[in-house]
C-alpha positions in Angstrom: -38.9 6.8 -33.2 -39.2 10.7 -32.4 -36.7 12.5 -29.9 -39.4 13.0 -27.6 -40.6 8.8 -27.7 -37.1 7.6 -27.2 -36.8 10.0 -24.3 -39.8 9.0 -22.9 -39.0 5.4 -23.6 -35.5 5.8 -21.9 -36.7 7.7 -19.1 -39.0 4.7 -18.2 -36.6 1.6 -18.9 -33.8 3.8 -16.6 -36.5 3.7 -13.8 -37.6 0.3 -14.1 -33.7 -0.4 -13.8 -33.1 1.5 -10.8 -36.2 -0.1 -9.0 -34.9 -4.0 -10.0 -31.5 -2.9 -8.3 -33.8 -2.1 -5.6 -35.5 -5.7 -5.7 -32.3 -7.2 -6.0 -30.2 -5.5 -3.4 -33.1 -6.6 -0.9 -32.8 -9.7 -2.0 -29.1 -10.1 -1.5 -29.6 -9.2 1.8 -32.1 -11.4 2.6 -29.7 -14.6 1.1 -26.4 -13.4 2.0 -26.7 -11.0 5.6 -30.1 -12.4 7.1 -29.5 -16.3 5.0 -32.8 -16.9 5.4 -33.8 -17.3 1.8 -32.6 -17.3 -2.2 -36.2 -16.4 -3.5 -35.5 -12.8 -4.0 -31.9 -13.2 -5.9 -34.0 -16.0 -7.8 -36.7 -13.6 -8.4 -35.1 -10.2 -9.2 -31.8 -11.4 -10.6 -33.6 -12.3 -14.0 -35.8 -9.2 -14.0 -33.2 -6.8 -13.7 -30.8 -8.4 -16.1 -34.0 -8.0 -18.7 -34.0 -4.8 -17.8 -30.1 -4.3 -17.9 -29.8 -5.1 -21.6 -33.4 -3.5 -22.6 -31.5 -0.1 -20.6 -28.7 -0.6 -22.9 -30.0 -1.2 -26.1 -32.0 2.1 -25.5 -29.5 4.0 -24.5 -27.9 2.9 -27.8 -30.6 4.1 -29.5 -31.0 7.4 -27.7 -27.6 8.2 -28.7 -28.5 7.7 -32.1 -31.8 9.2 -32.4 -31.2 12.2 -29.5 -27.7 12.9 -31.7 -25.6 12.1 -28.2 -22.1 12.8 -28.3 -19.6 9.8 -27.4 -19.2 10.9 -23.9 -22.8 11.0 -22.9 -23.1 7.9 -24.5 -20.6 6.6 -22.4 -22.1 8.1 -19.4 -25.4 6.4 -20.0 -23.8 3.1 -20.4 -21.3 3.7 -17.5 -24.6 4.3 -15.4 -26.5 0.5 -16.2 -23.4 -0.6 -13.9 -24.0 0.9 -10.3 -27.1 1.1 -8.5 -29.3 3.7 -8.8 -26.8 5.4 -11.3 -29.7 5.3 -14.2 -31.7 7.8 -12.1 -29.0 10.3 -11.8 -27.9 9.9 -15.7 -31.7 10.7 -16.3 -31.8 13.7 -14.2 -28.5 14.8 -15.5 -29.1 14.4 -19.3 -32.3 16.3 -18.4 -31.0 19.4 -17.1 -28.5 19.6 -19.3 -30.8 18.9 -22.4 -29.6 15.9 -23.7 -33.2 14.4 -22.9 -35.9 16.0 -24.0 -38.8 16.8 -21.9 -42.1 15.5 -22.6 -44.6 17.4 -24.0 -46.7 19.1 -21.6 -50.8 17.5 -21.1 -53.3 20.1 -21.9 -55.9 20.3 -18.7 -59.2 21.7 -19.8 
């Protein structure tokens, strides 16, 4: 995979992450505030733990193919774990060029 792939890759699995944290926070608080219903813990908890592991596999491979040091590394890991945490590893890694941006489209 090229730098700029893996990045894009990463950058979408991170979002898709965040968003199923999203679903299943909702649907926490529907079974265990509200009680009214299991369906969305039923629903989302299996989508985001897909996502989870696809997250960190990738991030395992972005380490390897973007050259990160350990910390990053860590830091990407570290950020599969609290919610939303994916978003602000992406932003992070961006500005500090860790991630590579991708490549600009060409409007005619």
């Amino acid at each position: 995979m090229t730098p700029r792939a893996t990045a894009l890759a990463f950058r979408a699995v991170a979002l898709a992450e965040a968003c199923s944290w999203v679903g299943l926070l909702f649907g926490m608080f529907v079974k265990w505030v509200l009680g009214t219903s299991e369906r969305g813990v039923q629903i989302f908890g299996p989508i985001h733990g897909g996502i989870f592991i696809a997250y960190v596999v990738l991030a395992v491979v972005a380490a390897r193919v973007l050259r990160w040091e350990p910390r990053t590394t860590l830091l990407a890991l570290a950020a599969s774990v609290p919610p939303l945490a994916t978003l602000w590893f992406d932003r992070w890694a961006t500005r500090t060029g860790r991630l590579p941006l991708p490549e600009p489209v060409p409007t005619s």
